[in-house]
C-alpha positions in Angstrom: 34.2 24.2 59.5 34.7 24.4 55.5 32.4 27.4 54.4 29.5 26.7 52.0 28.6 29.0 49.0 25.0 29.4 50.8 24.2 30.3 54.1 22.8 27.9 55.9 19.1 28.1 57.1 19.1 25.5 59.6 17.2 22.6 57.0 18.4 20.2 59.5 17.4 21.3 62.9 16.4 18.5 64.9 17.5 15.8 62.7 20.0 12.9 63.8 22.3 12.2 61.2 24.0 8.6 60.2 27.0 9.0 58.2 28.9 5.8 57.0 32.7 6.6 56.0 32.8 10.3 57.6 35.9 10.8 58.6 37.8 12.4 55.2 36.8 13.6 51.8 33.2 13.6 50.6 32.3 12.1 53.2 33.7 14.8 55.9 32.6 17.9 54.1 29.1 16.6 54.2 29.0 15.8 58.2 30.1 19.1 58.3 27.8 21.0 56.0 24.8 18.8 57.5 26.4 20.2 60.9 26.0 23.3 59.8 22.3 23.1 58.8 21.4 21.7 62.0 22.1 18.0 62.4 23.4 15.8 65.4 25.8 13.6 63.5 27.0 10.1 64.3 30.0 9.2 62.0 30.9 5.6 61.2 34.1 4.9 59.6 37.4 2.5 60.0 39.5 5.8 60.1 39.6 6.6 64.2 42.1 9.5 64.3 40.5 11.1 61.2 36.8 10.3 62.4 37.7 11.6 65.6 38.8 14.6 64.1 35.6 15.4 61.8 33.5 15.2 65.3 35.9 17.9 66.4 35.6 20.2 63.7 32.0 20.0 64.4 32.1 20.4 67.7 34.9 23.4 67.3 31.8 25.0 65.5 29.1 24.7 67.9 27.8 21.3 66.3 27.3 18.0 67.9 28.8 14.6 66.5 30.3 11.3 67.8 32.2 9.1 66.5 31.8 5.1 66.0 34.3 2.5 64.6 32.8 0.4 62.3 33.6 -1.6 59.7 30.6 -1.3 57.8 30.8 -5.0 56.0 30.4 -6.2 59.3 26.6 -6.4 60.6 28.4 -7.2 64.0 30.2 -3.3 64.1 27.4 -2.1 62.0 24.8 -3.1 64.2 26.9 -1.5 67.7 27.5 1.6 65.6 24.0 2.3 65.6 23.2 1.0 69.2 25.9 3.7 70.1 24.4 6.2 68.1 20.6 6.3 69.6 22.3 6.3 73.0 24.2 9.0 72.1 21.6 11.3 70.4 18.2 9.5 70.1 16.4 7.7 67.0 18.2 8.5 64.0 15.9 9.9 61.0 18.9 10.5 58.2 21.1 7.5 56.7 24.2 9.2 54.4 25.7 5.9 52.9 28.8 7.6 51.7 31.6 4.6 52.8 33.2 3.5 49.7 36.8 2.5 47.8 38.4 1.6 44.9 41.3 -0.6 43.7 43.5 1.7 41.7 44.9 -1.5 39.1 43.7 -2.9 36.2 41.1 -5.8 35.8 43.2 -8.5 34.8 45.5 -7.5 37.5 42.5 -7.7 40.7 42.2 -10.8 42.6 38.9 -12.4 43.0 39.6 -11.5 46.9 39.9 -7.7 45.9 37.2 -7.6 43.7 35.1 -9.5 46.3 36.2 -7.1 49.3 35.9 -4.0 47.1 31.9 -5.2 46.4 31.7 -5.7 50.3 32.7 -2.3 51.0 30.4 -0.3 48.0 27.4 -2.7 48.1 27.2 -5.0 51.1 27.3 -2.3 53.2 24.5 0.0 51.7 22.5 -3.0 52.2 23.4 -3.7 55.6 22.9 -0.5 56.9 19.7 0.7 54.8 18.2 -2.7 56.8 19.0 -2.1 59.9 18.2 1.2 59.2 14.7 0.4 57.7 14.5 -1.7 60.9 15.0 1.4 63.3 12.8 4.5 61.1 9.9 1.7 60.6 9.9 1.6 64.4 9.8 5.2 65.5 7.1 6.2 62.5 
């Protein structure tokens, strides 16, 4: 597990953990260091082999995690990410929306297609998951 410059002090101890686009990067260190204070994590993410391996680092450490495909501008795979994850651990009570991407080109250059699919994956998805996970926190206080 990638050290931290503080010690942890457990801030997350009984919390369940949602993580959208866990499985490298950003979004890797903080299922780890939210591991590390405590938290049950569920990862969601398109990345299988490197999602997989985040819940492994976690669970190498002593932490719990699982992980769940999902392509998080689908409200089909977003919506059976989270069904898996409160089987897994229980009602969720943290939502990291961290999945994200860029096109690496310049503006004249992106299609409407890319433009559109890179506004799915930064904005759509925020919005899909904070509703369904409004949906689910409204519902267990």
């Amino acid at each position: 597990m990638t050290k931290s410059l503080k010690t942890p002090n457990g801030r997350l101890i009984e919390k369940i953990a949602v993580i959208t686009g866990g499985a490298t990067g950003i979004g890797r260190a903080t299922a780890l260091m939210f591991a590390e204070e405590g938290a049950k994590v569920s990862i969601f993410d398109i990345q299988d082999e490197e999602g997989q391996k985040t819940v492994d680092m976690i669970c190498e450490n002593g932490g719990e995690a699982a992980f769940f495909h999902a392509d998080v501008t689908k409200d089909v795979e977003i919506n059976a990410a989270f069904d898996g994850a409160i089987e897994t651990f229980g009602p969720y009570n943290v939502l990291f929306n961290h999945a994200g991407t860029i096109i690496v080109k310049a503006m004249h250059e992106t299609s409407e297609e890319e433009y559109d699919w890179l506004m799915d994956v930064n904005v759509k998805s925020a919005f899909l998951t904070c509703r369904r996970a409004v949906q689910d926190m409204s519902a267990n206080g």
